[in-house]
C-alpha positions as CSV (number, residue, x, y, z in Angstrom):
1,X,159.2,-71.1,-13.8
2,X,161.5,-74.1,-14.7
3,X,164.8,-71.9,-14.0
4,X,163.7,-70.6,-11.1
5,X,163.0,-73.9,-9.5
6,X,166.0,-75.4,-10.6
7,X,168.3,-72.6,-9.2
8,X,166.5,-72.4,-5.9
9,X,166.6,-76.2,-5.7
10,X,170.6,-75.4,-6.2
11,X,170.3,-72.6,-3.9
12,X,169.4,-75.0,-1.1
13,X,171.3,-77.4,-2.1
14,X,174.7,-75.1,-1.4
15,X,173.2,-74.0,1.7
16,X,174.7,-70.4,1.3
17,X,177.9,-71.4,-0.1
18,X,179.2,-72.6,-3.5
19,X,179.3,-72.0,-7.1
20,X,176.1,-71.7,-9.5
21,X,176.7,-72.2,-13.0
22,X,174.6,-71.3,-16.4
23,X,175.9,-72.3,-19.6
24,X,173.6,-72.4,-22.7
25,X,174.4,-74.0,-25.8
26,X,173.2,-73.7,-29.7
27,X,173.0,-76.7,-32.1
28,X,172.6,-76.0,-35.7
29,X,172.6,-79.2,-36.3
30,X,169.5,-80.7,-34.6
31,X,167.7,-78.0,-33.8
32,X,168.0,-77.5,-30.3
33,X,169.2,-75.2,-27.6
34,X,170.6,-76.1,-24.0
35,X,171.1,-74.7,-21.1
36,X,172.8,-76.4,-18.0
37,X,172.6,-75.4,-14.1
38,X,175.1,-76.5,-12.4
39,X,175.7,-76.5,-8.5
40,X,178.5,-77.3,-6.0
41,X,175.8,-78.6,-3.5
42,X,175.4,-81.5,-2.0
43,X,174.5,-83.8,-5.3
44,X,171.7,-86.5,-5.5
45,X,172.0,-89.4,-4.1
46,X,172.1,-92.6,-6.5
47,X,169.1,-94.2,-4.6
48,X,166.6,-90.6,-5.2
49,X,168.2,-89.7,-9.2
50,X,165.7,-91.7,-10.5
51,X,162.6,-90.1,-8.7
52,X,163.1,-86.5,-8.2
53,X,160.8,-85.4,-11.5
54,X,157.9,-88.1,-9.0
55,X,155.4,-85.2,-8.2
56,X,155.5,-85.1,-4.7
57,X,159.0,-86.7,-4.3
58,X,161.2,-84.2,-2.0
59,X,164.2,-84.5,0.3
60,X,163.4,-81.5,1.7
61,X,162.0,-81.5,5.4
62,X,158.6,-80.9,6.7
63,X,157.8,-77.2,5.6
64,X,160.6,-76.3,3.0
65,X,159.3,-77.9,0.2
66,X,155.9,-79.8,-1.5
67,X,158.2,-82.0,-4.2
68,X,156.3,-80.2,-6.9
69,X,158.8,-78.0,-8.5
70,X,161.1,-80.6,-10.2
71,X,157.8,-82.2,-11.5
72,X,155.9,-79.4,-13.0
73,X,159.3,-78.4,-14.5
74,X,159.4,-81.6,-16.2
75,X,155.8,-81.2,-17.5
76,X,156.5,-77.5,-18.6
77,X,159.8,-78.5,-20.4
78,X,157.6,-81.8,-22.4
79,X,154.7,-79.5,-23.2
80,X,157.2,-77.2,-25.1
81,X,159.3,-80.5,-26.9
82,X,162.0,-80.3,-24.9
83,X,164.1,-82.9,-22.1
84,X,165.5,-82.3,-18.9
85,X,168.1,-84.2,-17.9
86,X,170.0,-84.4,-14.2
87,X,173.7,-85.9,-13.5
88,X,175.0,-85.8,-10.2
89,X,177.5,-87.3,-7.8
90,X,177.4,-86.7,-3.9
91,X,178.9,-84.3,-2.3
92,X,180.2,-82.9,-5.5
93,X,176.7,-80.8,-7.0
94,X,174.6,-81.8,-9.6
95,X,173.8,-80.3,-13.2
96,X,170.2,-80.0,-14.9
97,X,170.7,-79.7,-18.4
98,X,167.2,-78.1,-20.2
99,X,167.0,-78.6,-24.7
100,X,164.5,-77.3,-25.9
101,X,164.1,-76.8,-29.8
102,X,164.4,-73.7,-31.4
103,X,161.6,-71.7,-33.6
104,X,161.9,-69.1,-35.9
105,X,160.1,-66.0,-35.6
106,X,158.7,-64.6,-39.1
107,X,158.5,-61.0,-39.3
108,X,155.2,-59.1,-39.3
């Protein structure tokens, strides 16, 4: 659910036309795992950065969106640990970067 909203959110944000990027990441050293989606959309502007996890908070027009995605995200991503994270600049796209830790999986 949290990928999926974060890549239609960059979906939209291209508006048919640009460059989606995954890259995941493995830290040994504190535990953790991260993955980054990164767009060539739009970007967000400096006065909404701070509110786009608001529940209800969208940019969106009337009928494409509720603002919910970015903010049940969030609360998926805490319930499991982890931190979401956004950096963006206008008109050059904007990267969500997920960590999550890591768990080991005993054998049966």
């Amino acid at each position: 659910q949290v990928f999926m909203n974060v890549i239609i959110n960059a979906a939209d944000a291209m508006k048919g036309k640009g460059r989606l990027t995954l890259e995941t990441g493995n830290s040994e050293e504190d535990g953790f795992i991260a993955i980054s989606i990164s767009d060539t959309g739009a970007g967000i502007a400096p006065e909404n950065i701070n509110r786009i996890f608001d529940p209800f908070f969208t940019t969106k027009g009337v009928g494409h969106g509720t603002g919910l995605g970015l903010s049940v995200s969030y609360g998926i991503i805490q319930r499991h640990n982890g931190d979401i994270n956004v950096a963006s600049s206008p008109g050059r796209g904007a990267t969500f970067t997920i960590t999550l830790p890591k768990t080991s999986v005993s054998e049966p």
